[in-house]
C-alpha positions in Angstrom: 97.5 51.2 148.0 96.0 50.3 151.3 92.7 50.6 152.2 92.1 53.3 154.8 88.9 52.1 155.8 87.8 52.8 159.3 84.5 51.3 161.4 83.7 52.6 164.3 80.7 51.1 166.7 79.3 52.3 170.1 76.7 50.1 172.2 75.2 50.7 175.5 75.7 47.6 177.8 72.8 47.2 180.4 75.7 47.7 183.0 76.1 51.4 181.5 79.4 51.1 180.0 79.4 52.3 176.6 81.7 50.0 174.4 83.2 51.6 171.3 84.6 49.3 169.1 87.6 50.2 166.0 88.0 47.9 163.3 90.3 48.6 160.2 93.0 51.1 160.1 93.1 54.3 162.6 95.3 56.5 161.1 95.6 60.3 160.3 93.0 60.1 157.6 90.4 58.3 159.6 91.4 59.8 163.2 88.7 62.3 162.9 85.9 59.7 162.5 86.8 57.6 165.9 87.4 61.3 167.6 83.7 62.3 166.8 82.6 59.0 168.4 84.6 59.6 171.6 83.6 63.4 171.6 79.7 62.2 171.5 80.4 59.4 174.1 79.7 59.5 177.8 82.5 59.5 180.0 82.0 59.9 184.0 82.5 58.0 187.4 79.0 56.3 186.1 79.8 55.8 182.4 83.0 53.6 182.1 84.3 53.1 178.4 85.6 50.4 177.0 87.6 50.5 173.6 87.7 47.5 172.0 90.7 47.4 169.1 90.4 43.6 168.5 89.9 44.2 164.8 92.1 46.8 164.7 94.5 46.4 161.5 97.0 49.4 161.9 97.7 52.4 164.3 100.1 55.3 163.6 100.7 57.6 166.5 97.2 59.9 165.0 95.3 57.4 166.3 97.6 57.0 169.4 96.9 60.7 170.3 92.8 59.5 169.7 93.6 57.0 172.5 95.3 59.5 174.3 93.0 61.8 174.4 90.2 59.5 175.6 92.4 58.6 178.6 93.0 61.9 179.1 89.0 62.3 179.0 88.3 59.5 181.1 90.8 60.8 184.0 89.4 64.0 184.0 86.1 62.7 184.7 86.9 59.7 187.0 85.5 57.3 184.2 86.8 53.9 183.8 88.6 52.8 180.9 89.5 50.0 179.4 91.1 48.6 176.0 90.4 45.4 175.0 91.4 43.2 172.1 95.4 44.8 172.1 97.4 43.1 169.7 100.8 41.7 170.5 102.3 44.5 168.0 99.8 47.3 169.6 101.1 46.1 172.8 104.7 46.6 171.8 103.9 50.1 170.8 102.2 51.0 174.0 105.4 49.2 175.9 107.6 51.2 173.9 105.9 54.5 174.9 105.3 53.8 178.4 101.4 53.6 177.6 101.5 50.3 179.1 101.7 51.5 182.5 99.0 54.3 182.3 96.2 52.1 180.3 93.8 49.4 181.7 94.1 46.3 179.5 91.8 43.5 179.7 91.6 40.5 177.0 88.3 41.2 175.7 85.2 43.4 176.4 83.2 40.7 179.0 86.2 40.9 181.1 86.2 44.4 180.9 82.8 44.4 181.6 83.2 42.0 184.6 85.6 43.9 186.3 83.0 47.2 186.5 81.5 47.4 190.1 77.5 45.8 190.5 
């Protein structure tokens, strides 16, 4: 049996980005905890987001709608957003369903951070 644990961190960088980091396995049972963070998270043309998903172990498309949903958020509200840490196999799975063209990648949360406006 796996284990379906799920960590979930948010930080306010002095820039006023709010960086959410997912660590372990997002997945239909532990969806609802990383949607509750999102849902009490910031998101406007002041507040960029950056999700980083370097210690992300597995995704299944639950947590693909959770990332989804967040751009979906983030667009609405003309926030930035960026996802950082993408593994080559998370990478692959955005590829294969064309998220890689809507989604802002960077390779880790400083160069995320780095390319917000001063």
């Amino acid at each position: 049996m796996t284990d379906r644990t799920l960590t979930v961190t948010r930080q306010t960088h002095p820039s006023g980005a709010t960086v959410v980091s997912v660590a372990g396995e997002l997945d239909h049972h532990t969806s609802p905890q990383f949607s509750r963070v999102l849902d009490d998270t910031p998101f406007g043309p002041e507040a960029p987001v950056v999700i980083d998903l370097a210690e992300l172990t597995f995704c299944d498309s639950t947590g693909i709608t959770v990332l989804v949903t967040a751009y979906r958020r983030a667009h609405a509200t003309s926030a930035r957003l960026f996802f950082t840490g993408t593994s080559s196999h998370l990478m692959r799975v955005f590829h294969t369903v064309g998220l890689d063209k809507i989604f802002t990648f960077e390779p880790t949360t400083e160069h995320a951070l780095k390319a917000l406006p001063s």
